[in-house]
N, C-alpha and C positions, 0 to 999 in steps of 0.2 A: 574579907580577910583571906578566904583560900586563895583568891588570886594572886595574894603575897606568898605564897607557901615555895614554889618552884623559884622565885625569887631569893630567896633565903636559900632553897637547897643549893641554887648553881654557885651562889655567893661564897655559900662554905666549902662545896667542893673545890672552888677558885684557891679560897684559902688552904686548903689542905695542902691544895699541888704547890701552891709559892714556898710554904713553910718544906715539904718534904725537900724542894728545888733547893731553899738558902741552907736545910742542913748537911745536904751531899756535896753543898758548895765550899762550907764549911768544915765539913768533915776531910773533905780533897785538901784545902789548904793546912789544915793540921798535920797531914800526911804528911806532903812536900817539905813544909818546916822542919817536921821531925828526919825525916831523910836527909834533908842538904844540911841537918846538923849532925849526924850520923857520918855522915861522907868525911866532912870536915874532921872528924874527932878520928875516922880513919887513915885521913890523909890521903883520901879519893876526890874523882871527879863528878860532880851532882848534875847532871842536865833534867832540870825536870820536867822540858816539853820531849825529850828523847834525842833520839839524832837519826835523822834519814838513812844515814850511811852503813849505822849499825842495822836499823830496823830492813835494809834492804838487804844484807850482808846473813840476814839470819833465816832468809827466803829460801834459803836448802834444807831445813826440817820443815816435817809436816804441819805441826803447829801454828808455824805463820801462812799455811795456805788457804787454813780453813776459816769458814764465814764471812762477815763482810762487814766494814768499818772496822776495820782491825786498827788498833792505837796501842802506842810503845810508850809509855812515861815514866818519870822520875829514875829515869837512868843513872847507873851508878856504873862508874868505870876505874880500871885498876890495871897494873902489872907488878909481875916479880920476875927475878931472874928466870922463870919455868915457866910461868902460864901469863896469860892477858883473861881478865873476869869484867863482866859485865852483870850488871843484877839491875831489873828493871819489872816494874808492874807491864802486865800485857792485858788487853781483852780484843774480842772479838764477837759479833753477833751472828746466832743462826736462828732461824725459824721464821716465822710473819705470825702479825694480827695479836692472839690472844696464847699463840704457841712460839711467841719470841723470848730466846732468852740469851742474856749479855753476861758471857762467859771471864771472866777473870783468874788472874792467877800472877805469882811471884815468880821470874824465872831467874836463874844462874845459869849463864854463859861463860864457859871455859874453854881457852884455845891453849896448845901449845904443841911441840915438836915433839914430844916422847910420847904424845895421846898415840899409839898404832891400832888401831880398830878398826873392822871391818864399820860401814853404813847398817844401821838399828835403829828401830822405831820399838818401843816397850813401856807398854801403858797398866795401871791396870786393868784387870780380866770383870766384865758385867755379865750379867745373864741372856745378852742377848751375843755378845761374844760367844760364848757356849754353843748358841745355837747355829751363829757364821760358822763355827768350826764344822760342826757338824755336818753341814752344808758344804765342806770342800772349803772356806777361806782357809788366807794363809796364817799361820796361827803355828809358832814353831815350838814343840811341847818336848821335854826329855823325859822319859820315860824313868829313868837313873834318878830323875827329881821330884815327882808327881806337886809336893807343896807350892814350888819356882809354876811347875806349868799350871796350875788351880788360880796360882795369884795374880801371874802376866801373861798380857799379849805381848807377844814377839814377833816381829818382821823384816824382812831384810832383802833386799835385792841379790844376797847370795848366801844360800840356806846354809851352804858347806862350812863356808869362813866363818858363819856364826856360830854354827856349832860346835867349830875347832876353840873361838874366840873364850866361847862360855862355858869354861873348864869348870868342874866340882866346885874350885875357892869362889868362882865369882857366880855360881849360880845358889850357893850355900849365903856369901853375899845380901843378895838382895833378897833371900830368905828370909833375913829379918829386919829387913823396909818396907811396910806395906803400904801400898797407897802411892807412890812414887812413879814418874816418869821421867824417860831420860832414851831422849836423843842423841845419834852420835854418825862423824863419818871419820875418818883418817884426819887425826889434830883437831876438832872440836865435837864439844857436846855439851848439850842443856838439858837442865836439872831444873824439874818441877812438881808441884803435886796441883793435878786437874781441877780447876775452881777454885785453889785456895790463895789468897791475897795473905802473906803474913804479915802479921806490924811490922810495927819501926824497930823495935826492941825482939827482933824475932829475926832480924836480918844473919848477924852473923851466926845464929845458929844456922841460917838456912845454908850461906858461905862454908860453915863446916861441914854441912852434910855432902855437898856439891863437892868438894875437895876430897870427902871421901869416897865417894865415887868418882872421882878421876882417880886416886890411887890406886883402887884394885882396876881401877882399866887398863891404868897406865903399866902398872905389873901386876900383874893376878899371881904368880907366883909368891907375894910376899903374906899372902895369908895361911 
């Protein structure tokens, strides 16, 4: 009878991995459904394998250079007279072995002509951030703000312009977004929060928040 025992254990653990497989597979196609009927009710574009041309095109933030297997889906695409938006699931994997882990997140892509911004990277701030800074990275903190510098990393290929950029209205702003990242060069920027996938039903709040940060980007003086 024990020789049956390893038999039975590999059997169920087979079972476990199929059943976890059919509900992620499961779970993905509930998604998409609910997205391409989302789109539709907005009177948007649904791609839900993505599109090369976007996911190539988005290769000047950091976010798409990191890790490996990186995949764009259920793309959703838009214009208005002001902006062109894309809202799409991202992930990406870092690590090996038993320290891998498959990153995910909802992004908002927003282009247009009146975006004028210096290039910015602003995530938020961990405890190991803390200690790069300390260490001399680059980590750009306003003194005028202490709460803005506690909550974000800030970087930028030219310290000057961002610090002109990120007046009192727009660093008082993202004062009260925590958890938030957001990407930007001259006419575009994406809006995200790190690891978090929202639902379906969660979309266009995500669209409002993204919208409102392109506002205060787009003029920080109106706050």
């Amino acid at each position: 009878m024990e020789d049956f025992i390893p038999f039975f254990v590999i059997g169920g653990i087979l079972i476990a991995v199929a059943a976890a497989i059919y509900f992620a597979w499961l779970y993905e196609k509930k998604r998409k459904e609910a997205l391409g009927g989302l789109a539709d009710q907005m009177g948007l574009e649904y791609k839900p394998d993505g599109d090369a041309n976007v996911h190539s095109a988005m290769s000047v933030f950091s976010l798409f250079n990191s890790g490996r297997r990186r995949k764009l889906t259920n793309l959703i695409l838009g214009t208005t007279d002001e902006v062109s938006i894309a809202i799409f699931d991202y992930q990406y994997t870092t690590g090996s072995g038993k320290h891998q882990h498959t990153h995910k997140q909802t992004v908002a892509a927003l282009s247009s002509q009146v975006l004028h911004c210096p290039q910015f990277f602003m995530r938020p701030e961990g405890m190991f951030d803390k200690i790069g800074s300390a260490l001399g990275f680059q980590d750009i903190d306003f003194d005028s703000h202490p709460t803005f510098s506690k909550m974000f990393v800030l970087k930028g290929n030219d310290e000057g312009a961002i610090r002109q950029f990120f007046a009192p209205p727009v660093l008082e702003f993202f004062e009260q977004r925590k958890g938030i990242s957001v990407e930007a060069i001259p006419g575009r920027l994406v809006f995200y929060r790190p690891n978090k996938r929202v639902k379906p039903d969660e979309i266009k709040d995500l669209l409002s928040q993204a919208y409102e940060v392109f506002g205060i980007m787009a003029d920080p003086k109106k706050v």
